[in-house]
PDB file of N, CA, C and O in Angstrom:
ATOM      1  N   UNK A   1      57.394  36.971 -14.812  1.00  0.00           N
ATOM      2  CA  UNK A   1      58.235  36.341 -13.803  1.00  0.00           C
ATOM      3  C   UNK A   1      58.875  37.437 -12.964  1.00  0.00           C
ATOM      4  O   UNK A   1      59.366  38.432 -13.498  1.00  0.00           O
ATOM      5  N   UNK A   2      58.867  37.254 -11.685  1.00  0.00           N
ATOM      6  CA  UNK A   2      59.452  38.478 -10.698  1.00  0.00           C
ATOM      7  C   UNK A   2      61.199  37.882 -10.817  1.00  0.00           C
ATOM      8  O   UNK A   2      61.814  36.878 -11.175  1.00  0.00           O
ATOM      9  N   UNK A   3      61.473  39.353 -10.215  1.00  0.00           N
ATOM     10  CA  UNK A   3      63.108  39.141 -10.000  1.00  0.00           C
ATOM     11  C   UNK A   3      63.362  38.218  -8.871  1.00  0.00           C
ATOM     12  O   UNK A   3      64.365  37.506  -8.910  1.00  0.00           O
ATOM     13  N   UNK A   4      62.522  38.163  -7.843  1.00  0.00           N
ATOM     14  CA  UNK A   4      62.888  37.227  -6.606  1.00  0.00           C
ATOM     15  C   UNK A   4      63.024  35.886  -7.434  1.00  0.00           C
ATOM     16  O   UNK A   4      64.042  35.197  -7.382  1.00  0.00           O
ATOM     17  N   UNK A   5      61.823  35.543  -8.268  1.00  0.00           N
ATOM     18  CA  UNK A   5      61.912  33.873  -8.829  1.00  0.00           C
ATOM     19  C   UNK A   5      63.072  33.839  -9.762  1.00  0.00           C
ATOM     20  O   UNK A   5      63.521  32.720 -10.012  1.00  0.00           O
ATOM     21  N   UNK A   6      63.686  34.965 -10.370  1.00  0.00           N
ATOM     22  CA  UNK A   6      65.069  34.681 -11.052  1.00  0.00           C
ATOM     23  C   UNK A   6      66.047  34.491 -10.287  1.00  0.00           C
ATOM     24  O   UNK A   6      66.881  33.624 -10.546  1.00  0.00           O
ATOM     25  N   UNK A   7      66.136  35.377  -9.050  1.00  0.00           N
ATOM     26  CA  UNK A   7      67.132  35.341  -8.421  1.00  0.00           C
ATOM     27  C   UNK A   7      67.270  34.223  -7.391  1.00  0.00           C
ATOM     28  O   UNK A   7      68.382  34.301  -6.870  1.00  0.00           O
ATOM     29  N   UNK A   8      66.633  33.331  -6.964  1.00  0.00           N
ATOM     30  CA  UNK A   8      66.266  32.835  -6.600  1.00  0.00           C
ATOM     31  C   UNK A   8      65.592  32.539  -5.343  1.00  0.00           C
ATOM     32  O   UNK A   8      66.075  31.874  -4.426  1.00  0.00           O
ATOM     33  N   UNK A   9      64.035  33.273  -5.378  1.00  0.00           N
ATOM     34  CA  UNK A   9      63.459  33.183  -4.501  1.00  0.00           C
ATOM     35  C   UNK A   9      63.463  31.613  -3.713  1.00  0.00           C
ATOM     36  O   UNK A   9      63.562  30.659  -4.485  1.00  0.00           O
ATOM     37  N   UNK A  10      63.368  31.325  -2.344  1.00  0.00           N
ATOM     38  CA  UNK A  10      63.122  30.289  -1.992  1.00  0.00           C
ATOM     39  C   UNK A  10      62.099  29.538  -2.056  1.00  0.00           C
ATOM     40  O   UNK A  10      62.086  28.312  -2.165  1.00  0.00           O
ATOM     41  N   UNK A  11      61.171  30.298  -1.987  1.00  0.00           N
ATOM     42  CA  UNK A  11      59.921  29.275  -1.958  1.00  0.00           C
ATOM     43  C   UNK A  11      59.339  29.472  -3.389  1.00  0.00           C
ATOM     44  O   UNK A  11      58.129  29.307  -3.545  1.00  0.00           O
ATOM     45  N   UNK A  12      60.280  29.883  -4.647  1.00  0.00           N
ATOM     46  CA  UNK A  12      60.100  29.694  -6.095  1.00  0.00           C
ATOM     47  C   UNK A  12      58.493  29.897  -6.338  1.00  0.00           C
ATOM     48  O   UNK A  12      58.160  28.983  -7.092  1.00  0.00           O
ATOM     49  N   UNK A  13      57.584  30.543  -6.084  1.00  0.00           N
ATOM     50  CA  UNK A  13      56.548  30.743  -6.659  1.00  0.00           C
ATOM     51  C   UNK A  13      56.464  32.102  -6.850  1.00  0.00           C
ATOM     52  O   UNK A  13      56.850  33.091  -6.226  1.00  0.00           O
ATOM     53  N   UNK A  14      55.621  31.823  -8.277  1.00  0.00           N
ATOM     54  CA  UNK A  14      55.153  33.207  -8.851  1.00  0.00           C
ATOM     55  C   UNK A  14      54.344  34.215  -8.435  1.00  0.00           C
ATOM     56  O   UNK A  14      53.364  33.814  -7.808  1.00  0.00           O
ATOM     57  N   UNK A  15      54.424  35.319  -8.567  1.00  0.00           N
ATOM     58  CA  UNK A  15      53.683  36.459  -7.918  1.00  0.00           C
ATOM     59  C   UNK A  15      52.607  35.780  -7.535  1.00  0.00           C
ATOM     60  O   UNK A  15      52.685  35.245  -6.429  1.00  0.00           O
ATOM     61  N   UNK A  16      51.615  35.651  -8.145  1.00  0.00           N
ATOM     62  CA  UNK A  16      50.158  35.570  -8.085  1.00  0.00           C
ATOM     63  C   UNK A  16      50.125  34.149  -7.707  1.00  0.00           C
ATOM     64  O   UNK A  16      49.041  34.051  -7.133  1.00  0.00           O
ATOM     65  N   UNK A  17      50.732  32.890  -7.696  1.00  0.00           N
ATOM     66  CA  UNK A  17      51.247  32.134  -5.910  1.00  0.00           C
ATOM     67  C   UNK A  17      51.343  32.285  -4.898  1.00  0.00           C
ATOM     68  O   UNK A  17      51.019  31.648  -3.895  1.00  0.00           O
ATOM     69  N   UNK A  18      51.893  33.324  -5.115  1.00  0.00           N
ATOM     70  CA  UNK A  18      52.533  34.246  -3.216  1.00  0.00           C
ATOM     71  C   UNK A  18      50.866  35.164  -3.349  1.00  0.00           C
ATOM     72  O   UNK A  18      50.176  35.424  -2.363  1.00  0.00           O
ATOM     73  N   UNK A  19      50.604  35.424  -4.376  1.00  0.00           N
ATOM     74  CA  UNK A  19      49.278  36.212  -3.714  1.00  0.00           C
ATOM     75  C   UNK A  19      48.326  35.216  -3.415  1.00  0.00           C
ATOM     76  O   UNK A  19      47.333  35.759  -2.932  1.00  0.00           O
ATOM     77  N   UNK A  20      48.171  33.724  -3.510  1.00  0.00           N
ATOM     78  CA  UNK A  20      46.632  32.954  -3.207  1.00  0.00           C
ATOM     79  C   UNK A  20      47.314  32.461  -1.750  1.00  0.00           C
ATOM     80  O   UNK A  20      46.671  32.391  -0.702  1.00  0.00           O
ATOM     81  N   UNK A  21      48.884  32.102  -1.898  1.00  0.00           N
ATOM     82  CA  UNK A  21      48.646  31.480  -0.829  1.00  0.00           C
ATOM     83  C   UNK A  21      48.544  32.758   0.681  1.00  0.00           C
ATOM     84  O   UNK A  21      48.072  32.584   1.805  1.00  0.00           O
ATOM     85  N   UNK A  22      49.083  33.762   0.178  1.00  0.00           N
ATOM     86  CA  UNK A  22      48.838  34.655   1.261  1.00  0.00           C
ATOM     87  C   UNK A  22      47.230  34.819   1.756  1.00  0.00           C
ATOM     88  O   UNK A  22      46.849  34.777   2.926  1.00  0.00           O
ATOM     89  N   UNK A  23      46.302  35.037   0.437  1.00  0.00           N
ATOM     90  CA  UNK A  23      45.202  35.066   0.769  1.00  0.00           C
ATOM     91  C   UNK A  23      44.428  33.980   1.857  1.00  0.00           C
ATOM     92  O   UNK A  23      43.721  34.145   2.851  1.00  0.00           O
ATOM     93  N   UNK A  24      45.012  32.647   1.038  1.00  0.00           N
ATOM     94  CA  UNK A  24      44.311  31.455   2.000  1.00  0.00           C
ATOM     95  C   UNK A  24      45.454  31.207   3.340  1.00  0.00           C
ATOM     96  O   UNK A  24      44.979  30.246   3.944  1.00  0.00           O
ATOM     97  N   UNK A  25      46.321  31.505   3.827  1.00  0.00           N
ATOM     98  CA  UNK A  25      46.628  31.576   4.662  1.00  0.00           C
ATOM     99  C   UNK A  25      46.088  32.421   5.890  1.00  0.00           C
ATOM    100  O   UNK A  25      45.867  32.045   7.041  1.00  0.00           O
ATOM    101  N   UNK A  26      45.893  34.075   5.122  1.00  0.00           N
ATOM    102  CA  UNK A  26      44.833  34.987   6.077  1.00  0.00           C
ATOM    103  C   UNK A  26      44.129  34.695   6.795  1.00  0.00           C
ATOM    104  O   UNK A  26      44.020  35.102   7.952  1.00  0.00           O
ATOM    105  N   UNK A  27      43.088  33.403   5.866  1.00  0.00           N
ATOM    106  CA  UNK A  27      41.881  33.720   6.092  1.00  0.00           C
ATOM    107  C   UNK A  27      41.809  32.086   6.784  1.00  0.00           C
ATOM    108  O   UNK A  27      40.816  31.710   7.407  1.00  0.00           O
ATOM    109  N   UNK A  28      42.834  31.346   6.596  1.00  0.00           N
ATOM    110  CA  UNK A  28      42.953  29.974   7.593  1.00  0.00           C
ATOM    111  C   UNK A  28      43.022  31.050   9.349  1.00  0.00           C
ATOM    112  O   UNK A  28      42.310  31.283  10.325  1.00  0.00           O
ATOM    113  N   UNK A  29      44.007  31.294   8.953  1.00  0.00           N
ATOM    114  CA  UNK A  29      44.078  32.218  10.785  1.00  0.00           C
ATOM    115  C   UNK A  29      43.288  32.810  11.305  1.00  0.00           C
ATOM    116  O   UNK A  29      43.143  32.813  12.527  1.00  0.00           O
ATOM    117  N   UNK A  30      42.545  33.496  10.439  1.00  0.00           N
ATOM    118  CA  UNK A  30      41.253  34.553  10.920  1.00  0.00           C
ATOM    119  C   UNK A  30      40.084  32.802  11.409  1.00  0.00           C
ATOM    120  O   UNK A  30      39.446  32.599  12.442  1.00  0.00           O
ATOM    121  N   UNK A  31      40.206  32.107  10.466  1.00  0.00           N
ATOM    122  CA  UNK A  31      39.042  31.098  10.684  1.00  0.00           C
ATOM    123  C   UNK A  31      39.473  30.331  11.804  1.00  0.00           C
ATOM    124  O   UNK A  31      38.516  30.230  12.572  1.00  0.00           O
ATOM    125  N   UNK A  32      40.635  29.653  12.316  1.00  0.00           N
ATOM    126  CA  UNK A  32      41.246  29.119  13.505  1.00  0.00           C
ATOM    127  C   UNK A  32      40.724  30.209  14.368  1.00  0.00           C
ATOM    128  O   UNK A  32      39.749  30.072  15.106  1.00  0.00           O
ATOM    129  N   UNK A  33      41.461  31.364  14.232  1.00  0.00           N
ATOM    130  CA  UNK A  33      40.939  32.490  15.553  1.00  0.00           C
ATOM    131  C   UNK A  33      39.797  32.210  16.074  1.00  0.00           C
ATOM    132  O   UNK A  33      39.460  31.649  17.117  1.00  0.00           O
ATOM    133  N   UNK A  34      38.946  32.930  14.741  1.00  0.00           N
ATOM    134  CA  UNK A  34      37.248  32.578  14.794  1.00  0.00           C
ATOM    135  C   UNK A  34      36.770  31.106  15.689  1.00  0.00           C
ATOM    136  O   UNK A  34      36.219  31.520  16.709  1.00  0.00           O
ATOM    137  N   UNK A  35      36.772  30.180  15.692  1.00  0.00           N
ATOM    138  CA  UNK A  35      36.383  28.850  15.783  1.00  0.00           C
ATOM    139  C   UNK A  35      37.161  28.345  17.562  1.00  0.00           C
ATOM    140  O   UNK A  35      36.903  27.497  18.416  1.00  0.00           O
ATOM    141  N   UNK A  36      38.204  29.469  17.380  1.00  0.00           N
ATOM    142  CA  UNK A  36      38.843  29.097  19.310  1.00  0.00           C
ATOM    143  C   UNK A  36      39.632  28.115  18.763  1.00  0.00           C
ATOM    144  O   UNK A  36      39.143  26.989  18.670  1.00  0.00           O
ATOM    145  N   UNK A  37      40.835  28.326  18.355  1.00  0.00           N
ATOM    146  CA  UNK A  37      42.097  27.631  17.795  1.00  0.00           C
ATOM    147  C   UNK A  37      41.525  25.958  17.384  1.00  0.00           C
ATOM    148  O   UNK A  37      42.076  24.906  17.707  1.00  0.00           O
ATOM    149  N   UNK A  38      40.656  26.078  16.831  1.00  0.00           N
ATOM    150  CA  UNK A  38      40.007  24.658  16.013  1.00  0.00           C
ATOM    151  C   UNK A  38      39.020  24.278  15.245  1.00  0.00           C
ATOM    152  O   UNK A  38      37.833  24.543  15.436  1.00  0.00           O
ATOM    153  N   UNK A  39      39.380  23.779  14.542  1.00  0.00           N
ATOM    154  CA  UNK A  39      38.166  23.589  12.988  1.00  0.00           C
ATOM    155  C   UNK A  39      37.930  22.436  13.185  1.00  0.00           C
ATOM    156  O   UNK A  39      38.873  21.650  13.095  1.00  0.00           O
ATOM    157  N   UNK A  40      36.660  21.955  13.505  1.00  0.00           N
ATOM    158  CA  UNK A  40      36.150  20.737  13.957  1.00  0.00           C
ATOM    159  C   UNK A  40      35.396  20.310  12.062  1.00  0.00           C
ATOM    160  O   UNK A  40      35.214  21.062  11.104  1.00  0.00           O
ATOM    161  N   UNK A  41      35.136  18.753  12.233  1.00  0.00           N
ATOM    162  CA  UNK A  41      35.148  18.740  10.807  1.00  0.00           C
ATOM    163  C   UNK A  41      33.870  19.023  10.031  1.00  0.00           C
ATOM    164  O   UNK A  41      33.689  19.077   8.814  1.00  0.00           O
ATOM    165  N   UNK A  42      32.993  19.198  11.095  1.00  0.00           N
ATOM    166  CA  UNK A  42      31.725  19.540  10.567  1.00  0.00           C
ATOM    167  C   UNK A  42      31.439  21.175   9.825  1.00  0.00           C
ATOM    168  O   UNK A  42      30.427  21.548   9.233  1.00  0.00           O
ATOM    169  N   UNK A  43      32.941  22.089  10.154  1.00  0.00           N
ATOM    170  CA  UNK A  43      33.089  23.002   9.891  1.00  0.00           C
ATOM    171  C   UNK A  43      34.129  23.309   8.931  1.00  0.00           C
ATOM    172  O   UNK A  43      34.908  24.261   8.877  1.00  0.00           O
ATOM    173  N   UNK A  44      33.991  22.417   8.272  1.00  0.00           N
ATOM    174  CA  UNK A  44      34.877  22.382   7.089  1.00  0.00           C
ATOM    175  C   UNK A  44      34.268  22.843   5.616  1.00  0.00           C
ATOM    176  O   UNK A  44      35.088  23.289   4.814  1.00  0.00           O
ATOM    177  N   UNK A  45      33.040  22.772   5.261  1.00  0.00           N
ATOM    178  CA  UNK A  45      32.783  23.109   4.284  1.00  0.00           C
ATOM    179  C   UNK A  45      32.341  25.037   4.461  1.00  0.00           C
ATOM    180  O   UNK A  45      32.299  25.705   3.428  1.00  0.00           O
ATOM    181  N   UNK A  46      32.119  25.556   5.520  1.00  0.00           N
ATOM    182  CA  UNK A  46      31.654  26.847   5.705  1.00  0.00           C
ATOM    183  C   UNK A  46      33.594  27.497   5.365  1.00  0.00           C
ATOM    184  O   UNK A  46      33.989  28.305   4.525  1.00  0.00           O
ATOM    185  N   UNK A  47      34.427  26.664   6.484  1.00  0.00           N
ATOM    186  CA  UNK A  47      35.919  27.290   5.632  1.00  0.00           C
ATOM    187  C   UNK A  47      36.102  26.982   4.905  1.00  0.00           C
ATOM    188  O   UNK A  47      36.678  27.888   4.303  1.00  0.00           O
ATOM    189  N   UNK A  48      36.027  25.972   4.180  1.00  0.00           N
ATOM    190  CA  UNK A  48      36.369  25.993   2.662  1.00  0.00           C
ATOM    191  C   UNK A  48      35.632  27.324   1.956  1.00  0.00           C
ATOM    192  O   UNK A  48      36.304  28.156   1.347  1.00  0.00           O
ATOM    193  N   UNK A  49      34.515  27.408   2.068  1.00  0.00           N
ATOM    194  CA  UNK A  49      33.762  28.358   1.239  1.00  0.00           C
ATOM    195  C   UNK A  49      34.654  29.577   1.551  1.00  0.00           C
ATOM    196  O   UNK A  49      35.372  30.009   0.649  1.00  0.00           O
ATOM    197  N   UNK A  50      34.657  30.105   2.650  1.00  0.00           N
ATOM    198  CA  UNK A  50      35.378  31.070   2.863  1.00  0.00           C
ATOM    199  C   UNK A  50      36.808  31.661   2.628  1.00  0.00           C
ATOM    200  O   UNK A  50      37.281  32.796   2.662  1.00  0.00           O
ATOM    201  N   UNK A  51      37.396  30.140   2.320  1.00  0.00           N
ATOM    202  CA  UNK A  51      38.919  30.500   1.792  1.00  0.00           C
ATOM    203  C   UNK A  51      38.578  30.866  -0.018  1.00  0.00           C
ATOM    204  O   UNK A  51      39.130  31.793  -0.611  1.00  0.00           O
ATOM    205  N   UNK A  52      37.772  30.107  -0.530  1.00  0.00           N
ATOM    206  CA  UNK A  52      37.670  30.297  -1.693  1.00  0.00           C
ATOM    207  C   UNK A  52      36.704  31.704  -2.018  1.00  0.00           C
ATOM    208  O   UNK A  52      36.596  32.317  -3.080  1.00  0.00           O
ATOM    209  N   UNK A  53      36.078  31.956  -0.741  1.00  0.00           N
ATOM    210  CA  UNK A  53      36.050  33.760  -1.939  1.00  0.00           C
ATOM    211  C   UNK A  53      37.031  34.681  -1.244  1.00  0.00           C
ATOM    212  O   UNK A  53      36.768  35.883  -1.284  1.00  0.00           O
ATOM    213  N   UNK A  54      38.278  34.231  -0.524  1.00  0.00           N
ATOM    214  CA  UNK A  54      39.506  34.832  -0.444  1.00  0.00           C
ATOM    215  C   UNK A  54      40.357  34.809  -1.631  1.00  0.00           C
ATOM    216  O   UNK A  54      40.938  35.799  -2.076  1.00  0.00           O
ATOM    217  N   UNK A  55      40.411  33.421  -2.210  1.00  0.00           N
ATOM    218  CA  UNK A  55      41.126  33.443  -3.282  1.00  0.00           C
ATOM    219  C   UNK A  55      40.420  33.814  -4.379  1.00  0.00           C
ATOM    220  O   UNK A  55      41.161  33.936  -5.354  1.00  0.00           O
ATOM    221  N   UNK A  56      38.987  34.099  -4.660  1.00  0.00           N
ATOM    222  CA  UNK A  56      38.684  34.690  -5.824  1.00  0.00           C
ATOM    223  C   UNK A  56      38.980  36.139  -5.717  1.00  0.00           C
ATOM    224  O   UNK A  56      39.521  36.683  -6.680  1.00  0.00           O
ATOM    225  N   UNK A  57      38.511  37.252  -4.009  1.00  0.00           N
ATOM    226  CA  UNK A  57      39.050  38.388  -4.669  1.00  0.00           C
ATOM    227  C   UNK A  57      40.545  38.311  -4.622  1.00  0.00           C
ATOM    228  O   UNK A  57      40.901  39.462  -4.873  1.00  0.00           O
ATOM    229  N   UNK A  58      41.354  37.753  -4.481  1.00  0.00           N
ATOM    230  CA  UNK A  58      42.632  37.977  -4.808  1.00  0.00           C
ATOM    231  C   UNK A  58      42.690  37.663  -6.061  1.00  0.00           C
ATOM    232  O   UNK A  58      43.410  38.435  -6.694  1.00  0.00           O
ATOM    233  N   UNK A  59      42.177  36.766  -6.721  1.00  0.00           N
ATOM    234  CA  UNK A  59      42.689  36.824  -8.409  1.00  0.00           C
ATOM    235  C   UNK A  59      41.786  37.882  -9.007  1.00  0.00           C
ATOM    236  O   UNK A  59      42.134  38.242 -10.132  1.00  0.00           O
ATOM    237  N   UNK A  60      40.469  38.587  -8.400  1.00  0.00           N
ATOM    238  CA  UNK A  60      40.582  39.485  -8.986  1.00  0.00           C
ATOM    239  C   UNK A  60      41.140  40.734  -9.212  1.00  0.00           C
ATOM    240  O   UNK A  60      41.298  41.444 -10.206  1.00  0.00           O
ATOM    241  N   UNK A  61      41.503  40.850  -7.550  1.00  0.00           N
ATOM    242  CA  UNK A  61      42.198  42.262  -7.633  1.00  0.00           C
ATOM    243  C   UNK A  61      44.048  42.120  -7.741  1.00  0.00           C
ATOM    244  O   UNK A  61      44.869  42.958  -7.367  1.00  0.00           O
ATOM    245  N   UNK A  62      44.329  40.659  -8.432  1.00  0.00           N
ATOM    246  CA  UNK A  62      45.940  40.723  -8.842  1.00  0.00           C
ATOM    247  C   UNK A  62      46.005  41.116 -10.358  1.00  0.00           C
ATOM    248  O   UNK A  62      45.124  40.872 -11.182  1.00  0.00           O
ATOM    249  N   UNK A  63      47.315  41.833 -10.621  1.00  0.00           N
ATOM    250  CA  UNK A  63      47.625  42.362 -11.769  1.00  0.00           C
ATOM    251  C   UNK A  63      48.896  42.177 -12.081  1.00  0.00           C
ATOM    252  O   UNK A  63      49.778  42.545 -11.304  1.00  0.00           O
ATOM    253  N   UNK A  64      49.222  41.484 -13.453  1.00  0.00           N
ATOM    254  CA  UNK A  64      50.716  41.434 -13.271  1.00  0.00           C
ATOM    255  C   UNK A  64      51.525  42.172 -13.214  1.00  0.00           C
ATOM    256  O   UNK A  64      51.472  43.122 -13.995  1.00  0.00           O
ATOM    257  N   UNK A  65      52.625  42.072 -12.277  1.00  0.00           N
ATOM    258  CA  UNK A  65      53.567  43.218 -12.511  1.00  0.00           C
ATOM    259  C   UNK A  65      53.975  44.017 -11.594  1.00  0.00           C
ATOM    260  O   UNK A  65      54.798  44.921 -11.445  1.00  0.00           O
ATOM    261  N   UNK A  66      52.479  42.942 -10.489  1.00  0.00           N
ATOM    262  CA  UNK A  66      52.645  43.578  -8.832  1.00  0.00           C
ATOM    263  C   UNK A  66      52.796  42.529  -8.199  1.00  0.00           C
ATOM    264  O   UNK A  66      52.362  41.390  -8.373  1.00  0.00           O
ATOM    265  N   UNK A  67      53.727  43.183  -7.113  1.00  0.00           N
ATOM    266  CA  UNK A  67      54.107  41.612  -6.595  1.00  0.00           C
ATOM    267  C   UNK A  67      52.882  41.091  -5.046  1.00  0.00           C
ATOM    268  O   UNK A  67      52.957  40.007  -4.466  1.00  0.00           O
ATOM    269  N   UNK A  68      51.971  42.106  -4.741  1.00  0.00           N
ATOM    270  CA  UNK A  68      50.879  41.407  -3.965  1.00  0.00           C
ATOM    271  C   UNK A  68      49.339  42.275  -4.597  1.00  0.00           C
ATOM    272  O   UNK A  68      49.299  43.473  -4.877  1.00  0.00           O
ATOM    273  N   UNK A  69      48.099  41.232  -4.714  1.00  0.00           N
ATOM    274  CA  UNK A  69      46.980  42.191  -4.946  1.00  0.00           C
ATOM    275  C   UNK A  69      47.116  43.154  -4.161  1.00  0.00           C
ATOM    276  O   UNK A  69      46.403  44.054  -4.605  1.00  0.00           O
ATOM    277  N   UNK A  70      47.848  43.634  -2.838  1.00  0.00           N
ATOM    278  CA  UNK A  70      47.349  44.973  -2.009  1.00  0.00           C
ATOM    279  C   UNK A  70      48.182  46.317  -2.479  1.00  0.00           C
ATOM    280  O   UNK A  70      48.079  47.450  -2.010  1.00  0.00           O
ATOM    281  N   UNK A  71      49.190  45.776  -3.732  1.00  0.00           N
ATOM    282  CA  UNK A  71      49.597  46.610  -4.041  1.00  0.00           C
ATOM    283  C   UNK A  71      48.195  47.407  -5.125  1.00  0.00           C
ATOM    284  O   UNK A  71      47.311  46.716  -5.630  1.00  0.00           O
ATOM    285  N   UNK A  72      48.268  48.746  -5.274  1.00  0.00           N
ATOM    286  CA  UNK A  72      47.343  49.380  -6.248  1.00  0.00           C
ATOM    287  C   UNK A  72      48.309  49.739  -7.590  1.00  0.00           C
ATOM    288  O   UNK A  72      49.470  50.144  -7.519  1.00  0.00           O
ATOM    289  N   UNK A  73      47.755  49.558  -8.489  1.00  0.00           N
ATOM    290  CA  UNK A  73      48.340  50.670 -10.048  1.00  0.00           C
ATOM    291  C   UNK A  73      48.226  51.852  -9.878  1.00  0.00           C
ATOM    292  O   UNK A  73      47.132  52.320  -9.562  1.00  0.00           O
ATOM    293  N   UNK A  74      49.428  52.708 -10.062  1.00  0.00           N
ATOM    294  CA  UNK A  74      49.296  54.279  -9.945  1.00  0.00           C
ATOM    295  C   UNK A  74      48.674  54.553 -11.254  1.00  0.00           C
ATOM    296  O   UNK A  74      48.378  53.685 -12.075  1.00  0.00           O
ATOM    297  N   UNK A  75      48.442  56.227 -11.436  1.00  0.00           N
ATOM    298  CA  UNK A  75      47.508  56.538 -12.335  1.00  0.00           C
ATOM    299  C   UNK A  75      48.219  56.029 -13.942  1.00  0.00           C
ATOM    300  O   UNK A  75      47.610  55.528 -14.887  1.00  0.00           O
ATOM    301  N   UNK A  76      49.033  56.210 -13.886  1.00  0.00           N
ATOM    302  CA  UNK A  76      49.509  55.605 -15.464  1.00  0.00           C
ATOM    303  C   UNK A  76      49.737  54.188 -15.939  1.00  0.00           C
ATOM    304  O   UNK A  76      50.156  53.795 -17.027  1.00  0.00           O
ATOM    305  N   UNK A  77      49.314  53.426 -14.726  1.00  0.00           N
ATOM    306  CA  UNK A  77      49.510  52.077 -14.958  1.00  0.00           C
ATOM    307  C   UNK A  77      48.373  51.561 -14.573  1.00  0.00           C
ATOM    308  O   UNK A  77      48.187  51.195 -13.412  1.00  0.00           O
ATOM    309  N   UNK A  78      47.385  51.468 -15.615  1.00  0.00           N
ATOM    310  CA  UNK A  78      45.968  51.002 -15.328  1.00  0.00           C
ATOM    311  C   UNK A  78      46.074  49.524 -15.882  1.00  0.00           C
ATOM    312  O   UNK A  78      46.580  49.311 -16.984  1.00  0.00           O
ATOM    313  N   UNK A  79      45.508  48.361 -14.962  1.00  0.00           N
ATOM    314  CA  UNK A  79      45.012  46.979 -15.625  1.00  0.00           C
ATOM    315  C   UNK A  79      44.139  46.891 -16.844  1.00  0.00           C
ATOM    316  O   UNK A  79      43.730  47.913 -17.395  1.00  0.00           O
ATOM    317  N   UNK A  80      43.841  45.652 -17.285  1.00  0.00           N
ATOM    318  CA  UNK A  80      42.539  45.689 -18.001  1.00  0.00           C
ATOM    319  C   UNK A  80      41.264  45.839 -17.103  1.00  0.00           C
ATOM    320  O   UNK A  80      41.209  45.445 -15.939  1.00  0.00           O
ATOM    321  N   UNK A  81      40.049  46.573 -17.909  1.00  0.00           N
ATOM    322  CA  UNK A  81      38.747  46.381 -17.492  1.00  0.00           C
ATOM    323  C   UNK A  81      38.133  45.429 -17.482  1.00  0.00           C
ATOM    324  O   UNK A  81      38.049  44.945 -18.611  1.00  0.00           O
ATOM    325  N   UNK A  82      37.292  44.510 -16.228  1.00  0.00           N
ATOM    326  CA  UNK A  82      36.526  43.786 -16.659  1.00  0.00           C
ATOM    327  C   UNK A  82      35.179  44.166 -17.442  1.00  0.00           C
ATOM    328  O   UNK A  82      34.436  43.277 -17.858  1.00  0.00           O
TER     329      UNK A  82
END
């Protein structure tokens, strides 16, 4: 649990919350951009796909203990290996 969610962060979600929705938020904007400010519905399953391998590398490259995947582990603080 981060100190923001004790202290009371506002929007109360946990690290790795704040890291998917950042991810799928990214990649909603990049895809609006892309598309000329509109996702028509026939183009809904190509963004879906695309938000979801946003949110897979974000759960892969999140680690607890950081409060966004873009943070890195310095050398003494290595994750597990997959």
């Amino acid at each position: 649990m981060s100190d923001a969610y004790v202290v009371g962060d506002p929007d109360g979600l946990s690290p790795l919350l704040v890291a998917l929705r950042d991810a799928i938020a990214r990649e909603l904007h990049a895809q609006v951009a892309l598309r000329g400010e509109r996702i028509e519905l026939a183009d809904l399953p190509e963004v879906s796909y695309q938000v979801t391998v946003q949110v897979e590398r974000a759960l892969r490259a999140w680690r607890p203990g950081f409060s966004s995947p873009m943070e890195k582990p310095s050398d003494g603080d290595r994750g597990p290996v997959d």
